[in-house]
C-alpha positions as CSV (number, residue, x, y, z in Angstrom):
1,X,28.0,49.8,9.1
2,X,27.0,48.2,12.3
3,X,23.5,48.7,11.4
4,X,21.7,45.7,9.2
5,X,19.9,47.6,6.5
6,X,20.8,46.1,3.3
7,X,19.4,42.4,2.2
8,X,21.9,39.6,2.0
9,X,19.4,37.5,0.4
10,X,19.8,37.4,-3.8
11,X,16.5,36.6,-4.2
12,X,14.0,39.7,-3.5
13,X,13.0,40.2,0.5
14,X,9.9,41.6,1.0
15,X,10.8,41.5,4.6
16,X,10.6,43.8,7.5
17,X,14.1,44.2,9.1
18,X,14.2,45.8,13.0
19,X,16.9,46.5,15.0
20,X,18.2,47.5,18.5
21,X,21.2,48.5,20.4
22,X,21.9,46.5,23.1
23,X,21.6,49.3,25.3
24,X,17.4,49.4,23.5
25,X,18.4,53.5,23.0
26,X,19.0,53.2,19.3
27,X,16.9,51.6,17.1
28,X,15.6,51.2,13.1
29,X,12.9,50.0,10.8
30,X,14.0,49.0,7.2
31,X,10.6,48.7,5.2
32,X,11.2,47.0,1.7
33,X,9.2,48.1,-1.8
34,X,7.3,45.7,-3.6
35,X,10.8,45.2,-5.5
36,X,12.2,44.1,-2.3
37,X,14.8,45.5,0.4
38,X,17.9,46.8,-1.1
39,X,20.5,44.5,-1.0
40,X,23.9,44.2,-0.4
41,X,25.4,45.0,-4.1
42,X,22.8,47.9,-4.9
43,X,24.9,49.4,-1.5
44,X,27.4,49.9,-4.6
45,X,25.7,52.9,-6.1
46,X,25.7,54.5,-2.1
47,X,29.2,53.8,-1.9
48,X,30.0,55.4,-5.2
49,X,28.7,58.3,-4.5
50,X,29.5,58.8,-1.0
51,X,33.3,58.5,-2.1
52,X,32.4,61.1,-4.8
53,X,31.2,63.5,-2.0
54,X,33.7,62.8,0.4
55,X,36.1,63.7,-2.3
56,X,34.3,67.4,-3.2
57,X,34.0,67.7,1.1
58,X,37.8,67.3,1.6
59,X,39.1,69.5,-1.6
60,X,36.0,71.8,-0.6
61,X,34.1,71.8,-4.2
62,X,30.7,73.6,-4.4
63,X,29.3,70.2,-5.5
64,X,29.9,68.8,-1.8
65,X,27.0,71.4,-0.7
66,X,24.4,69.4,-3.0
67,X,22.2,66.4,-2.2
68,X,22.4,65.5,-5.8
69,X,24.6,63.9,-7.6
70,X,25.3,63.0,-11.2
71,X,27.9,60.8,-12.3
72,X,29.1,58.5,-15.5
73,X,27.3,55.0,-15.4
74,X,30.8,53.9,-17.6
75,X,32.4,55.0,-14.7
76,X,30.8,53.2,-11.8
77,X,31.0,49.9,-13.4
78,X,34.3,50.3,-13.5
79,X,35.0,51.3,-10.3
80,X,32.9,48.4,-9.0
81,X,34.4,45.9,-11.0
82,X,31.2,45.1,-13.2
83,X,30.7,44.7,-17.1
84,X,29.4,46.7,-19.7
85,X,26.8,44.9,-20.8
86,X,23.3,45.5,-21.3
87,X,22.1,43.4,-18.4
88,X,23.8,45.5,-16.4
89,X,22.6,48.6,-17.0
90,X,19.0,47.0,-16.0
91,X,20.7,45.5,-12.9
92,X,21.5,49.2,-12.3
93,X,18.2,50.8,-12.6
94,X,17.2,47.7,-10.5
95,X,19.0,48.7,-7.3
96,X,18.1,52.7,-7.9
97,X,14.4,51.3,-7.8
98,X,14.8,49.1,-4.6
99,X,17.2,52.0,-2.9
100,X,14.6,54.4,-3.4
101,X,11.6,52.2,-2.7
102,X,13.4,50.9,0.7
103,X,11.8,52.9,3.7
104,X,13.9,53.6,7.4
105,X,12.5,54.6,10.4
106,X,15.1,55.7,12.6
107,X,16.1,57.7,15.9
108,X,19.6,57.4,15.2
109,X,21.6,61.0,15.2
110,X,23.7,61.8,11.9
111,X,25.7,64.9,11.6
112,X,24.0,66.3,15.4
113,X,20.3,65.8,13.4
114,X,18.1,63.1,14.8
115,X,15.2,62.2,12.8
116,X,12.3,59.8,14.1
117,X,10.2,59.3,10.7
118,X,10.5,57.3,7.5
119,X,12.5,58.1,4.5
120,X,14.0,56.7,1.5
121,X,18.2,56.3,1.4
122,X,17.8,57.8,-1.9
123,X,14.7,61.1,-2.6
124,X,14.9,60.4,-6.4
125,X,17.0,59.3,-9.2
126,X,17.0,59.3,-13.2
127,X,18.8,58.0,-15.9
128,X,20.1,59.9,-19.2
129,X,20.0,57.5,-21.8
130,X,21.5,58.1,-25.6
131,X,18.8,58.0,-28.7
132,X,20.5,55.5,-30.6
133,X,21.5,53.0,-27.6
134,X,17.9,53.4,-25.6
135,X,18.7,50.0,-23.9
136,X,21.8,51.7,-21.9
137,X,22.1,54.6,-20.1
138,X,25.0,57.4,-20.2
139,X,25.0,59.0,-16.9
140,X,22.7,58.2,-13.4
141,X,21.5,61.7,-10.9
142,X,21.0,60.7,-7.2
143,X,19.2,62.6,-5.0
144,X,20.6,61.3,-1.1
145,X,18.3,61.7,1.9
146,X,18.4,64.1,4.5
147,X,20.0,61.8,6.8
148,X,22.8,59.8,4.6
149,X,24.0,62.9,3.1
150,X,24.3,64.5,6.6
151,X,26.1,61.6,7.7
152,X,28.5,61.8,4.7
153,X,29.2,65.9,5.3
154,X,30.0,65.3,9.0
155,X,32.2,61.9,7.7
156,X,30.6,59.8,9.4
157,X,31.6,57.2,7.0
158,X,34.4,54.4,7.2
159,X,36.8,54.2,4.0
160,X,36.7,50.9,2.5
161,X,39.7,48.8,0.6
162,X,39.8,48.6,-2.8
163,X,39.1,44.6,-2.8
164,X,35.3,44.8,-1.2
165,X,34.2,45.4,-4.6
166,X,35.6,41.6,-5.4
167,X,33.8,40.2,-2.7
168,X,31.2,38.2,-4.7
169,X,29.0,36.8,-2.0
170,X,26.8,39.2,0.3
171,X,27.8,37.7,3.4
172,X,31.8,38.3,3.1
173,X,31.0,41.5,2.2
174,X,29.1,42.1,5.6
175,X,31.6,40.3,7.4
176,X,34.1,42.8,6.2
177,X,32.0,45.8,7.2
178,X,31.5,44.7,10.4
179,X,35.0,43.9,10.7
180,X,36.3,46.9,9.1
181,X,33.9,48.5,12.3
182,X,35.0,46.5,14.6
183,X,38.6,46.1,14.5
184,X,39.5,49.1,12.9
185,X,42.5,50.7,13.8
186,X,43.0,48.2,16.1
187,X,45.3,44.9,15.8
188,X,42.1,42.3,17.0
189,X,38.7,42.5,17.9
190,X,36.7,40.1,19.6
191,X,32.6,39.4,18.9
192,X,30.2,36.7,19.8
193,X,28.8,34.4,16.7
194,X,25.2,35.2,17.6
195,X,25.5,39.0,18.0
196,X,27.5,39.1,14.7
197,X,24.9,37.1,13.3
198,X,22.2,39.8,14.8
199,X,24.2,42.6,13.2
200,X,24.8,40.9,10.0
201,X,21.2,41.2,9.3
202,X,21.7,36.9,8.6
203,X,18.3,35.2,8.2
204,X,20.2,31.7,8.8
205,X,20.1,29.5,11.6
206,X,23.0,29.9,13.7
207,X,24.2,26.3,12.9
208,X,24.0,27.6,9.0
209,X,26.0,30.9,10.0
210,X,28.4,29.3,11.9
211,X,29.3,27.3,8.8
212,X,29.0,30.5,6.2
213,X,31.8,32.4,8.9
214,X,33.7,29.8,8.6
215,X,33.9,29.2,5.0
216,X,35.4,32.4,4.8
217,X,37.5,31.8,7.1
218,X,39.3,28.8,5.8
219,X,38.9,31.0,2.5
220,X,40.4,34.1,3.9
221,X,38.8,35.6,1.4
222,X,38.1,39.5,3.2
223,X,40.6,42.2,1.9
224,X,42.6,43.7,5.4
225,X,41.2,41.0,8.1
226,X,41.0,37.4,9.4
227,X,38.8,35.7,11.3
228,X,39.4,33.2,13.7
229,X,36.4,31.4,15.0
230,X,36.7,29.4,18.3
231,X,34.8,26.1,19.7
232,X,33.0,28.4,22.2
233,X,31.5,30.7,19.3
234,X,33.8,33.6,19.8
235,X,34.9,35.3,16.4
236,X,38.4,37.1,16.6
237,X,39.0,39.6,13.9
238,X,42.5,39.7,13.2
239,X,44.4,42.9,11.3
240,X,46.7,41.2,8.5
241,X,49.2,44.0,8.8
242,X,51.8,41.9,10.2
243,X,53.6,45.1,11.9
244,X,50.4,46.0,13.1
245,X,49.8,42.4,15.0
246,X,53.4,42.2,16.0
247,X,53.6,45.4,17.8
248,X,49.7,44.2,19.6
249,X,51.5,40.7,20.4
250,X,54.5,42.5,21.9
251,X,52.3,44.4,23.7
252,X,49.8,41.7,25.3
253,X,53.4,39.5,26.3
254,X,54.4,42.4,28.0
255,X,51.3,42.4,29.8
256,X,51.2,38.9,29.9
257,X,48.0,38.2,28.4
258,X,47.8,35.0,25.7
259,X,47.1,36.1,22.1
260,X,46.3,33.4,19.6
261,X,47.6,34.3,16.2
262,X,45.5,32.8,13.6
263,X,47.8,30.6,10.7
264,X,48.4,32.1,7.3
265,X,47.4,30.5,4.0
């Protein structure tokens, strides 16, 4: 999650997106199609089928030894909160087109495997379409890569709330990522407005960003966290389990450090 891979553009990016640790020891290369990077909401089909996996890992199914996986297209647009209707089926084979034409290049270790080449998120995918509705598609096969599925059968993943698949604009749904990362189990987390807007992958000015982070935070829009953004460009990421914060706040007045706790709607 900490990693900028996916677009937050809605227009296509035919950009090159790098990144660094801090520490310059990790680094990756996202290398877009002629479609574009993947963006943001094709990250939906990923998350689909990671939770699918995770699922066959932890109640040990064969399945969760395969790469591939095939599921019901009925059933992921439910899941993801999307319609039925035919355009977006297309939308669909959209994102399995930019998710398997978007290249990494990557020294980052998954599951103890560290790969320095290119690859694809996604080796392959088809669609299994009915004779008499051609226009729609009954069930979707994804081949993972090397490295996501490794990832995914060491869990290296994070679970994710029910409500990021409301989350209608890109950028509040990288702002919960990256405060679902963050904060985590913790009660706070604290981040600097340009290194968020490094890890959010943001193309905008950091006047612009600094107004897009805080439009959602006057509309406390993210699902499990607030954000609290200071006059000296420090983002505090709040947990909105109020036993959660309460036992942290008891805890800093004991040690007598301030906490500011951000006002509820």
């Amino acid at each position: 999650m900490e990693v900028p891979i996916f677009s937050l553009s809605t227009r296509p990016d035919l950009s090159i997106q790098q990144w660094a640790s801090q520490d310059g020891k990790r680094r990756i290369t996202v290398t877009p199609s002629v479609l574009g990077r993947a963006t943001q909401h094709d990250k939906d089909v990923l998350i689909y089928v990671t939770s699918q996996l995770t699922a066959a890992v932890d109640r040990k199914l064969p399945d969760a030894n395969y790469r591939t996986v095939r599921f019901m297209a009925y059933d992921f647009f439910k899941t993801t909160g999307r319609g039925t209707s035919g355009a977006e089926y297309r939308a669909l084979k959209l994102s399995l087109r930019r998710l398997h034409g978007t290249t990494i290049t990557t020294n980052i270790s998954t599951g103890g495997m560290q790969i320095d080449e290119g690859f694809g998120l996604i080796d392959s995918w088809r669609t299994i379409a009915s004779h008499d509705r051609p226009g729609t598609m009954i069930a979707v096969e994804i081949t993972l890569s090397i490295w996501l599925f490794s990832a995914i059968r060491s869990f290296e993943v994070f679970t994710l709330h029910k409500d990021y698949f409301r989350l209608r604009k890109p950028i509040e749904r990288r702002l919960y990522e990256l405060a679902r990362k963050h904060c985590g189990r913790q009660a706070t987390a604290r981040i600097g407005l340009e290194l968020l807007r490094q890890k959010a992958g943001s193309k905008a000015s950091p006047k612009e960003f600094r107004r897009m982070v805080r439009d959602v935070m006057i509309a406390d829009s993210l699902p499990e966290y607030r954000l609290l953004l200071s006059q000296s460009d420090i983002v505090t990421i709040y947990t909105k389990d109020h036993r959660k914060l309460a036992r942290a706040l008891s805890g800093h007045l004991t040690n007598r450090v301030p906490i500011v706790v951000s006002p509820t709607k």
